[in-house]
N, C-alpha and C positions, 0 to 999 in steps of 0.2 A: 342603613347608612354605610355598612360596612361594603357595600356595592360599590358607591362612590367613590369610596377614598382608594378603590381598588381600579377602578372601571372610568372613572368620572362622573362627573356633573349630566353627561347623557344619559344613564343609567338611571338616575332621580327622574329624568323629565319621563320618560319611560314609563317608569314607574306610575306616576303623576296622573299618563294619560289612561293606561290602563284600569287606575283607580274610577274615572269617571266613569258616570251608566252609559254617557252617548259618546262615540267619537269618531270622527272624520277620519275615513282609512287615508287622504292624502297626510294627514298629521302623522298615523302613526306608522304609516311608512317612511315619514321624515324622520322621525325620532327614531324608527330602529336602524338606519342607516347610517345615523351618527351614532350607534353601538355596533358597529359592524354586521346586521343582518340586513342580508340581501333582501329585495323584494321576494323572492320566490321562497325563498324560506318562511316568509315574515306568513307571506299568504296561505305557504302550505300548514303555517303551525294556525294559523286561523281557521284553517280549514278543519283539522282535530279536532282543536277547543268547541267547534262548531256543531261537532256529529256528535263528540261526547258529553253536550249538552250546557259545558262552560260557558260557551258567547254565542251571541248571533251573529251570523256573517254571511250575507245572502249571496256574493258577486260570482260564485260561483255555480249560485243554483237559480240565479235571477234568468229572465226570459223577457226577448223582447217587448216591451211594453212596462216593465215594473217600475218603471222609475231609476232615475239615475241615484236620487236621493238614496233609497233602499240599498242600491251593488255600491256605494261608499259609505256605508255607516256600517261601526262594528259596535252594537251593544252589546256592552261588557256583564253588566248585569244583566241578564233575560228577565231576572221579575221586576224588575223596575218599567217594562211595557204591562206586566200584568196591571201592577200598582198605577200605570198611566192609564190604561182602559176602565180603570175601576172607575177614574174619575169621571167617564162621560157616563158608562153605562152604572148606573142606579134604580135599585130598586127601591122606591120609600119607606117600603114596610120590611124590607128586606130581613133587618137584626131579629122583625118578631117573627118569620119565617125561620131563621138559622134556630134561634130560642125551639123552635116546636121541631126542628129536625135533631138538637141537642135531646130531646127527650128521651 
C-alpha cells in the first residue's frame, strides 16, 4: 500500500491485475500506462518474465495462425494452466498409480 500513497491508485490496479492467473494484455497495457510505462517497456519486461519462466506471454513468439486469443493473454501464473489441464485430462485410477510409483 505504500506504492499507492507514493505512486497512486494506478499502482493498486496494477497490482490487482497482475495478481490474477488470466489477463488481457489490452488491460494491462492500460494500467501500466496510467503508471507511466510505455508499451514497449511493458512488453519488453513481459518478454523477461516470459523466458525466465515467471509468466507466459506468447505475442512475441505466436505465428500466424495461433490465435489472436493466445498473442493477448498474459498468464501470470503458469501453473494455473497446469491446474486447468488437469481438469480435462484425468486418469481414474490415477491416485492408485501415484500410490505404487510412491513405493
Amino acid at each position: 500500500r505504500r506504492m499507492a500513497q507514493e505512486h497512486g491508485d494506478q499502482w493498486v490496479q496494477l497490482e490487482e491485475l497482475c495478481s490474477q492467473d488470466v489477463v488481457a494484455l489490452a488491460a494491462l497495457k492500460e494500467a501500466a500506462s496510467k503508471c507511466g510505462i510505455a508499451s514497449e517497456q511493458l512488453e519488453s519486461a513481459l518478454e523477461f518474465l516470459h523466458v525466465s519462466g515467471s509468466l507466459l506471454y506468447y505475442a512475441a513468439h505466436s505465428r500466424v495462425g495461433d490465435g489472436e486469443v493466445l498473442r493477448e493473454t498474459v498468464f501470470t501464473h503458469p501453473s494455473w494452466i497446469v491446474d486447468a489441464v488437469k481438469c480435462f485430462i484425468h486418469e481414474p485410477d490415477a491416485e492408485e498409480q501415484n500410490d505404487l510409483f510412491r513405493e
